[in-house]
C-alpha positions in Angstrom: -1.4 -17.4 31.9 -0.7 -20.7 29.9 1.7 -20.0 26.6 0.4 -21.8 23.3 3.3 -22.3 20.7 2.5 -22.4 17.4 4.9 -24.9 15.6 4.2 -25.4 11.8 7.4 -28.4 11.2 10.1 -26.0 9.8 13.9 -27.4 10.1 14.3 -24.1 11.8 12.1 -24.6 14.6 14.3 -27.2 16.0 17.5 -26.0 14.7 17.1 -22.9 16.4 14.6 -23.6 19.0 11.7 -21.2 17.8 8.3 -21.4 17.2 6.2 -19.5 14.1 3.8 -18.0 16.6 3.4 -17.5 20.7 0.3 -17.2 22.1 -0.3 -15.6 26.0 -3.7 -15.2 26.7 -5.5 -12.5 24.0 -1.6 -11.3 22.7 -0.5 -13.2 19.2 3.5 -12.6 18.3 4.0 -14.0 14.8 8.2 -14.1 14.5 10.0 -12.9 11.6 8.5 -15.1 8.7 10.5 -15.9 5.8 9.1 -17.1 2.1 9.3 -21.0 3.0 7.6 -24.1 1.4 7.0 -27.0 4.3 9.9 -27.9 3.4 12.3 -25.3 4.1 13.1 -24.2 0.6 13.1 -20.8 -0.4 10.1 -19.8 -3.0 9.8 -17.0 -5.2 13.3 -17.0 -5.7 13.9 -13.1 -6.8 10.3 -12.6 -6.7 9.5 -10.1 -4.1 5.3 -10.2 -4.8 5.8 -14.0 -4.6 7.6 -14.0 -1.5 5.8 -11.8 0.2 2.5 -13.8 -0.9 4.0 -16.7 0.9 4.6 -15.1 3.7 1.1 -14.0 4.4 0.0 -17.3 3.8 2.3 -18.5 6.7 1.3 -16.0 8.5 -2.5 -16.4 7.9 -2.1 -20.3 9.3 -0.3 -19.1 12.4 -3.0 -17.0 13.1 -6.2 -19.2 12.4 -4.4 -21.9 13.9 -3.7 -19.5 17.3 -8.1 -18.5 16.9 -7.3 -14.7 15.9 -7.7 -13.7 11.9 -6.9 -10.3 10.2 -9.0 -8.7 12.1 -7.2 -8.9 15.6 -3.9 -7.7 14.1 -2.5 -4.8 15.8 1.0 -4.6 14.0 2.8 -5.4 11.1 6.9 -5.3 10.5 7.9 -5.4 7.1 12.2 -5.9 6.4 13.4 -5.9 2.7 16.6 -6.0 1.5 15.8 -3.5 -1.3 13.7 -0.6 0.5 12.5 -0.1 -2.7 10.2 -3.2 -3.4 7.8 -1.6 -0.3 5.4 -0.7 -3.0 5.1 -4.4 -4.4 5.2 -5.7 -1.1 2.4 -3.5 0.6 0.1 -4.5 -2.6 0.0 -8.0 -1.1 -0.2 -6.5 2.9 -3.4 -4.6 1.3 -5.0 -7.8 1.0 -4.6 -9.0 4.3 -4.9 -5.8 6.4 -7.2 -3.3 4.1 -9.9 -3.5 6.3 -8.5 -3.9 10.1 -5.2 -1.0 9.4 -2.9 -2.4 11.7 0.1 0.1 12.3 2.9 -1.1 9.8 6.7 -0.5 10.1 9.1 -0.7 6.6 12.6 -1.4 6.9 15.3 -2.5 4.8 18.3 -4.9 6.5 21.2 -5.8 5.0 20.6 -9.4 4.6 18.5 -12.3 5.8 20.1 -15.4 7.0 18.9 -16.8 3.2 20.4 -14.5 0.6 17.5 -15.7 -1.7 15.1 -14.4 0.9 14.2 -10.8 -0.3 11.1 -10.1 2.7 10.8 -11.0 5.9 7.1 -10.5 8.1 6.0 -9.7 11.6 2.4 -9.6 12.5 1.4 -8.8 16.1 -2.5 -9.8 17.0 -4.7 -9.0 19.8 -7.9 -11.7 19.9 -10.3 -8.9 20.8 -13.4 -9.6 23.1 -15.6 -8.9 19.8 -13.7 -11.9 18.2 
């Protein structure tokens, strides 16, 4: 089965050697996404709702650009540093998943690579045959 990568031009990509998204046939892996402007910069800087906004919208490009939408998602991971903010953060996942309920796991971490980054994403997809 041929692998589509889906790069979006983060510093990290090459740094690293990752890609934003992997696609193998109908299955979608969206890595851990962080609050990021093109650039790289953190945004929302102590704004949980804000970051977690961003990272939807990351996340949302990865998957058009892949050809699955909300609808094909079958998982999402969400890691916080406060365990607390799941409330705030799950008010933005609402919009996204409301209608499709993919499974969800909420975890806190001790930190992110970023200390400015308070929320990290997964999102798991399955392109359906419906789709």
């Amino acid at each position: 089965m041929p692998r589509q990568l889906i790069l979006n031009g983060t510093p990290m990509e090459q740094a690293v050697g990752f890609a934003r998204a992997v696609r193998v046939g109908a299955w979608i892996s969206v890595g851990g996404t962080a609050p990021l402007d093109a650039a790289g910069r953190t945004v929302g800087v102590g704004d949980v709702t804000r970051q977690a906004m961003r990272c939807y919208e990351i996340i949302d490009d990865a998957l058009r650009r892949a050809g699955a939408g909300w609808g094909d998602v079958v998982r999402t991971r969400t890691l916080l540093t406060n365990i607390d903010d799941w409330r705030a953060v799950s008010e933005v996942r609402k919009g996204y998943c409301l209608a499709s309920k993919p499974v969800d796991t909420i975890m806190q971490v001790a930190r992110f690579v970023d200390p400015d980054w308070l929320v990290e994403i997964e999102v798991d997809a399955v392109i359906s045959a419906e789709s």
